[in-house]
C-alpha positions in Angstrom: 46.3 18.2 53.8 48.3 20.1 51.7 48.9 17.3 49.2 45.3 16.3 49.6 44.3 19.8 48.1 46.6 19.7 44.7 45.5 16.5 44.1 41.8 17.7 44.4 42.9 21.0 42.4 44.6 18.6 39.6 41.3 16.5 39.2 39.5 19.5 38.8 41.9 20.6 36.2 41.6 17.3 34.5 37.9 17.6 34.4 37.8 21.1 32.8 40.4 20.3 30.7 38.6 17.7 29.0 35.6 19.0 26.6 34.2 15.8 26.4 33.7 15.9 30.1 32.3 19.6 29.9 30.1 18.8 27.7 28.4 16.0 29.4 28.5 17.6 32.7 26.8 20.2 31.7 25.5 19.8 28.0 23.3 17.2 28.9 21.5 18.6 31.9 20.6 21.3 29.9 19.4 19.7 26.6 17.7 16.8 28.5 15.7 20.1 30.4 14.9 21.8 27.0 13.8 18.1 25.5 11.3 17.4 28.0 10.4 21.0 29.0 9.4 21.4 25.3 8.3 18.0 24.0 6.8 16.3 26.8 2.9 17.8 27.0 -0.2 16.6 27.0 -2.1 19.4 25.1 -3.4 19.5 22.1 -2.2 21.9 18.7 -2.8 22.3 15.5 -3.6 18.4 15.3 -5.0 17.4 11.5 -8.0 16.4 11.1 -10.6 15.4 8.6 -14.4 16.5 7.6 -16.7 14.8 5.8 -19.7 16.9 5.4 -22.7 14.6 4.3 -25.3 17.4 5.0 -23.5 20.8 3.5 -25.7 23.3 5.5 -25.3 26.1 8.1 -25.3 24.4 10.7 -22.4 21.9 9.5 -20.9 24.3 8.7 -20.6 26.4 11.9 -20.0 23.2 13.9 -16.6 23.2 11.5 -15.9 26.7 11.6 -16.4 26.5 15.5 -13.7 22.8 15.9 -11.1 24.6 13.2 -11.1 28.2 15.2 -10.8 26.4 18.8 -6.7 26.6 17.8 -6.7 22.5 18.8 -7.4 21.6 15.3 -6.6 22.5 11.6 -8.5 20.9 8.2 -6.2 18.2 6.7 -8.4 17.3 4.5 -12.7 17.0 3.3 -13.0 13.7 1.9 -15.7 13.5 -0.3 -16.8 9.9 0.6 -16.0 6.5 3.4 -13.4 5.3 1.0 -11.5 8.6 0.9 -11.7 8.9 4.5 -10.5 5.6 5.4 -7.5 6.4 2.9 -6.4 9.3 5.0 -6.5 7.3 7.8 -4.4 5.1 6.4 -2.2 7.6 5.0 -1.5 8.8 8.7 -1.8 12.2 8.3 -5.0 12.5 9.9 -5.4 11.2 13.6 -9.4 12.4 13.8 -12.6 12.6 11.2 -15.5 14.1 12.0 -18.6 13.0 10.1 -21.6 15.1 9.9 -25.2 12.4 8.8 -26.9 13.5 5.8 -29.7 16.3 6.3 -28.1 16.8 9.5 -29.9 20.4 10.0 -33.3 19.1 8.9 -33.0 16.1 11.6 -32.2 18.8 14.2 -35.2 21.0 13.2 -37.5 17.6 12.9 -36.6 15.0 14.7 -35.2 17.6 17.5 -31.9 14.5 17.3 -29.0 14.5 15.1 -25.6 12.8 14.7 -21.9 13.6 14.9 -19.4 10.6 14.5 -15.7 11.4 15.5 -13.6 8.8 14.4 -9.9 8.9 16.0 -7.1 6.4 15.1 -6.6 4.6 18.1 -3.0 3.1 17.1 -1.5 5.9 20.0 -4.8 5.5 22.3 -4.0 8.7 24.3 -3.7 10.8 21.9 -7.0 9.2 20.3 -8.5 9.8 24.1 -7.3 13.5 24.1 -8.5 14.6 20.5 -12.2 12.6 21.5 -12.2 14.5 24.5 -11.4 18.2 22.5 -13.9 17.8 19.6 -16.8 16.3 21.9 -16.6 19.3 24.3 -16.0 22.0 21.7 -19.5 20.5 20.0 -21.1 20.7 23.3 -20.4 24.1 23.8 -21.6 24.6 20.3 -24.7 22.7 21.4 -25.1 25.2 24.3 -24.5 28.3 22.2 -27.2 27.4 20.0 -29.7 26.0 22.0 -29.5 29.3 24.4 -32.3 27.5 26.3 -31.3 24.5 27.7 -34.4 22.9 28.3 -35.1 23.1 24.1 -35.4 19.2 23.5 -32.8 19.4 20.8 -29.7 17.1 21.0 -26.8 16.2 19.4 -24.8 13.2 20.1 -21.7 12.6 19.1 -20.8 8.9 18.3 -17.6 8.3 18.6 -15.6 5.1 16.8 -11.7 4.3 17.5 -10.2 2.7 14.5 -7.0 0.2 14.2 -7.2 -0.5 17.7 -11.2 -0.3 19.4 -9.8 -1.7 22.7 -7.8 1.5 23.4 -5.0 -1.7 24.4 -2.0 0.7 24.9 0.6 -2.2 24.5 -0.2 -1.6 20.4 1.7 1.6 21.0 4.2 0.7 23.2 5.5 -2.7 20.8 6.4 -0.9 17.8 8.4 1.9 20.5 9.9 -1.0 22.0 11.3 -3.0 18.9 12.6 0.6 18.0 14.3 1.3 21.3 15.8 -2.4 21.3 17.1 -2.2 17.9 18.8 1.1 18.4 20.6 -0.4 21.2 22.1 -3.4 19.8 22.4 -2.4 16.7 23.9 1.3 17.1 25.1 1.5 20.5 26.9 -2.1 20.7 28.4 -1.7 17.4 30.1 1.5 18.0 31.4 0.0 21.4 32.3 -2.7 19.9 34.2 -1.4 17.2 36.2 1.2 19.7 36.8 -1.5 21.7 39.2 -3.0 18.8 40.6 0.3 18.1 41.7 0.5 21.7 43.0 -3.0 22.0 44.7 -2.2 18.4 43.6 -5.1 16.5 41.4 -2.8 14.2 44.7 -1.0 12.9 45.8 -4.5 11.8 42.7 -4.7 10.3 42.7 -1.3 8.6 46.5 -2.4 7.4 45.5 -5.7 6.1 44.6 -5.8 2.0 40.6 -5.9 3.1 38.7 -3.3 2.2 37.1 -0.8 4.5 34.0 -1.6 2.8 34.2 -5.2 3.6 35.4 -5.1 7.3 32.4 -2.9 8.3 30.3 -5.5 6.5 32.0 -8.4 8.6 31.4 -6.0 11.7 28.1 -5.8 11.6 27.0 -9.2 10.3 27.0 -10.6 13.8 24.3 -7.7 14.9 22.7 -7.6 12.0 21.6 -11.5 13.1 21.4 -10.6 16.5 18.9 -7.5 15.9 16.7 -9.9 13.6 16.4 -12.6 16.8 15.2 -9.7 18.7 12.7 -8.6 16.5 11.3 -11.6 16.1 11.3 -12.6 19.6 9.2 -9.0 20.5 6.9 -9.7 17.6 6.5 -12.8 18.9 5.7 -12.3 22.7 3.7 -9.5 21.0 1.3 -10.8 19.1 0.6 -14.0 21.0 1.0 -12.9 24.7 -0.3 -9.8 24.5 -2.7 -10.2 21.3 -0.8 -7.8 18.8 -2.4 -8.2 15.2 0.1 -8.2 12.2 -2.4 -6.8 9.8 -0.2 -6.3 6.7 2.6 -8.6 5.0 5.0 -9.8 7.4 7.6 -10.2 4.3 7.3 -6.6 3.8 7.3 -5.8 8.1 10.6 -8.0 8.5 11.8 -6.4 5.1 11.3 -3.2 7.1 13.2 -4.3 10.4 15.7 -5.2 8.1 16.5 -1.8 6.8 16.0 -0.1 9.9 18.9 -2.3 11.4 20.7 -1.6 8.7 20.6 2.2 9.2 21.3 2.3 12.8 24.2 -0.3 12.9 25.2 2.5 9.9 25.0 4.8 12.4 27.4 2.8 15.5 29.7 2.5 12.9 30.1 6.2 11.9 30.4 7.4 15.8 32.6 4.8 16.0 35.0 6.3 13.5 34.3 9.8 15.1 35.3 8.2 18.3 38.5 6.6 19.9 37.2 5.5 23.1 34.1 3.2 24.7 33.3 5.4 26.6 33.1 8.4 24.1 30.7 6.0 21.8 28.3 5.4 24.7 27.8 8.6 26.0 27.5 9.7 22.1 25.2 7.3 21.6 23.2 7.7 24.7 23.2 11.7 24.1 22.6 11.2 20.4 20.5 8.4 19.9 18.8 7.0 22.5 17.4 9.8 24.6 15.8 11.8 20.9 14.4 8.2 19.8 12.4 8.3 23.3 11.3 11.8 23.2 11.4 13.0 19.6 10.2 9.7 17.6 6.7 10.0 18.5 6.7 6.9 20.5 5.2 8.3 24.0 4.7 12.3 22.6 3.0 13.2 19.7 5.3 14.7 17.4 2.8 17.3 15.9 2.4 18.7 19.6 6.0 20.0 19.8 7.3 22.8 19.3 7.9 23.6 15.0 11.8 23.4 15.8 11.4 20.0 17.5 8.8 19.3 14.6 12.0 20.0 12.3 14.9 18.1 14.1 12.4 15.3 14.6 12.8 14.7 10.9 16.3 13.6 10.9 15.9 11.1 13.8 15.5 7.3 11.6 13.2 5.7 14.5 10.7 8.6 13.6 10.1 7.1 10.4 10.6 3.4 11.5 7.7 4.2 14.0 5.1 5.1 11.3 5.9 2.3 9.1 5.8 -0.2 11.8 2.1 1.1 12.9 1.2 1.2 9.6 1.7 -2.4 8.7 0.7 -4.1 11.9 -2.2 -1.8 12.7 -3.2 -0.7 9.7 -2.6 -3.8 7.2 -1.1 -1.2 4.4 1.4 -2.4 1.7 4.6 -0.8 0.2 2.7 2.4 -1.9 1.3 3.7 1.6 4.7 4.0 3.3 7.3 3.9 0.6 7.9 7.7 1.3 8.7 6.4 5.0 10.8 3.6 3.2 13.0 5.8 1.3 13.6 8.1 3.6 15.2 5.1 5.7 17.3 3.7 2.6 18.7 7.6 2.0 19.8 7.7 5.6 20.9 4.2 5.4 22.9 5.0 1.9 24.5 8.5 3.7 25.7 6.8 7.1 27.5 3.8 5.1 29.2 6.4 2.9 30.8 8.5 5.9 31.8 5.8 7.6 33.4 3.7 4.6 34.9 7.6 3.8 36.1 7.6 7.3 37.9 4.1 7.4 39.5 4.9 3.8 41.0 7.9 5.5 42.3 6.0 8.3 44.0 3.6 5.8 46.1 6.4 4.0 
């Protein structure tokens, strides 16, 4: 019994000795608790929206005054005209637009009817769902307000139209989450297991000691995933579009063209934990911890990024499937070309550029 407890003492000492170890024990409890805790919700803040005003009178007006001091939603934007509108839709900065009818106070006063239009992109169709629900309810209560009488015969309706996806299908939000998720996980996760699985076996160091350059040898490394990533694209786009009824609106040069640099950057990625790390082990739980758990929560795939908290809002920025996300939507849903997400595009080339740096940096330092 005696031995029994020293042994049990010594794997306790092993355990506390190692950081690693700590860390995951009891690091990832903790941030997995603050992640969800602060980024999974279902309420609505702050969300942008867009109002264009056909009538320009009081009572327009204090329908927009009443939605924009509700604290759900603030003014992106008052487009001036359809075309505009549909640009900021396309644009994605705007998921809802209200649209008031022309002599929309004079209707109320004559006709004892007039019309509201909401208009929510329906690309995440919860979210669509939720801001619907928000701004038809907020106008009621408007309606109420200045009715005072119920029985007045005035009414306003509220029409509402769903854009990029009128079916509310949720599998258009869940494809372009899932081609992110996959590609992550071949592309960064196997490659930095992969590539410390060399180091531990040895036969990178003869690889590092061979004339090659470091450049080169994470170019051969990554080849085979590269190819492997691409398959698995296809094959989601694929079972996608023709077994659930997925459009491709836009080019699907310029959507592959995308996949392509979004592989890239996260196989950038594997590589650089990889020469962080020395173990499988270590790369996994890195890349679980790092990667895959921040693409779930913090990408905007199931949680609406603009409902977080501002710091979330912030470190949501650095994580690439964030981007990926918006420019995958964009083209299938939303049939846009180059010029509407080429912000979204270069973003993904800089972090693309910056991981490939470290990591050839790193292997250059391993070589001296």
């Amino acid at each position: 019994m005696k031995i029994f407890g020293i042994f049990i003492r010594k794997e306790f000492w092993h355990i506390f000795r190692d950081k690693r170890t700590l860390l995951i024990l009891f690091g990832m409890p903790v941030v997995q608790v603050i992640l969800f805790g602060f980024a999974i919700t279902n309420e609505i803040k702050e969300a942008k929206i867009a109002i264009l005003d056909k009538s320009h009178d009081h009572l327009t007006r204090q329908i927009s005054n009443k939605l924009l001091s509700s604290g759900y939603f603030i003014l992106y934007s008052q487009p001036e005209s359809d075309n505009q509108l549909e640009k900021a839709f396309q644009e994605g900065k705007t998921k809802l637009a209200v649209v008031f009818e022309p002599e929309f106070a004079q209707r109320l006063n004559k006709d004892r009817h007039a019309g509201i239009q909401l208009i929510a992109d329906a690309t995440d169709p919860n979210t669509a769902n939720m801001l619907i629900g928000y701004a038809s309810a907020i106008i009621r209560n408007w309606q109420m307000d200045f009715l005072g009488n119920p029985k007045l015969p005035y009414t306003i309706t509220p029409e509402v139209k769903m854009v990029y996806n009128p079916e509310m299908k949720s599998v258009f939000m869940f494809v372009p989450g899932v081609i992110t998720i996959i590609l992550m996980l071949v592309s960064a996760m196997m490659t930095s297991i992969a590539v410390t699985r060399e180091k531990e076996l040895g036969t990178m160091e003869v690889l590092l000691a061979s004339p090659i350059k470091p450049f080169f040898i994470i170019v051969g490394k990554v080849i085979p995933y590269l190819v492997l990533s691409l398959f698995n694209a296809s094959v989601i786009l694929m079972l996608g579009t023709f077994l659930f009824g997925m459009p491709i609106e836009g080019n699907l040069l310029l959507l592959m063209a995308e996949v392509t640099l979004f592989i890239i950057t996260s196989l950038a990625l594997g590589i650089f934990i990889s020469t962080r790390t020395s173990s499988q082990q270590t790369a996994m739980m890195i890349s679980l911890m790092a990667l895959m758990l921040p693409t779930i929560i913090l990408s905007g795939f199931i949680f609406p990024v603009e409902n977080m908290p501002l710091p979330l809002q912030v470190i949501s920025n650095i994580i690439p499937a964030k981007w990926f996300i918006i420019i995958v939507k964009s083209i299938m849903l939303k049939g846009v070309g180059l010029g509407e997400i080429l912000k979204e595009t270069l973003i993904l080339t800089g972090m693309a550029a910056f991981f490939i740096a470290l990591s050839v940096k790193n292997f250059k330092i391993r070589l001296e």
